[in-house]
N, C-alpha and C positions, 0 to 999 in steps of 0.2 A: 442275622441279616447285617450289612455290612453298614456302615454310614454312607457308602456312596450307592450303593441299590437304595436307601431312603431317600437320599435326594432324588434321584433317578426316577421313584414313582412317584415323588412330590411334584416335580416337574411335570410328570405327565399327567396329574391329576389336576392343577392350573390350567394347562392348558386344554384341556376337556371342559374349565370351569362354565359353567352359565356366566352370560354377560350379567344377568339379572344377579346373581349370588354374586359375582367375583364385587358389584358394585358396592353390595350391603358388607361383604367381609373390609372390602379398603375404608369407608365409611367406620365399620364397628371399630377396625384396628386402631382408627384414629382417634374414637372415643376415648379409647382402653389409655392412649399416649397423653394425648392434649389436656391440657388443664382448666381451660376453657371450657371445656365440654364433657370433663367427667360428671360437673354436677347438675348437670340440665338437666329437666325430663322429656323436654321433647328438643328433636332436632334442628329445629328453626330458632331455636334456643342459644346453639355454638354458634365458635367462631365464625369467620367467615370460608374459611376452607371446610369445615364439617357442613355448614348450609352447602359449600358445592358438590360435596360427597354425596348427601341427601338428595338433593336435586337430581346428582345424574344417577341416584338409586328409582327416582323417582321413572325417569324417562324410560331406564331399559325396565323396571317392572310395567310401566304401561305399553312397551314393545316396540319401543324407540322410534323410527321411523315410519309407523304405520300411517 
């Protein structure tokens, strides 16, 4: 498989993503980055961009605009 047929289904597997998953992967990615927020245990813990991660993790697991 070539590198560009892996981008190609990476691409299309993003955009298929759940709102609810794509929310917790931008959140976790940011854990994995921030220095702020690798050593918390809980998320209300980080920065203040990880609390908004968390936050709009929160919103699309409860179903966003119901």
């Amino acid at each position: 498989m070539t590198a560009a047929k892996c981008t190609g289904v990476t691409v299309a597997v993003r955009q298929a993503e759940l709102p609810m998953l794509r929310a917790y992967r931008l959140w976790f990615e940011h854990t994995r980055k921030c220095a702020d927020c690798k050593g918390v245990r809980k998320a209300q813990d980080g920065c203040q961009g990880g609390r908004e991660l968390w936050a709009a993790y929160r919103i699309a697991y409860a179903g966003g605009d119901r």
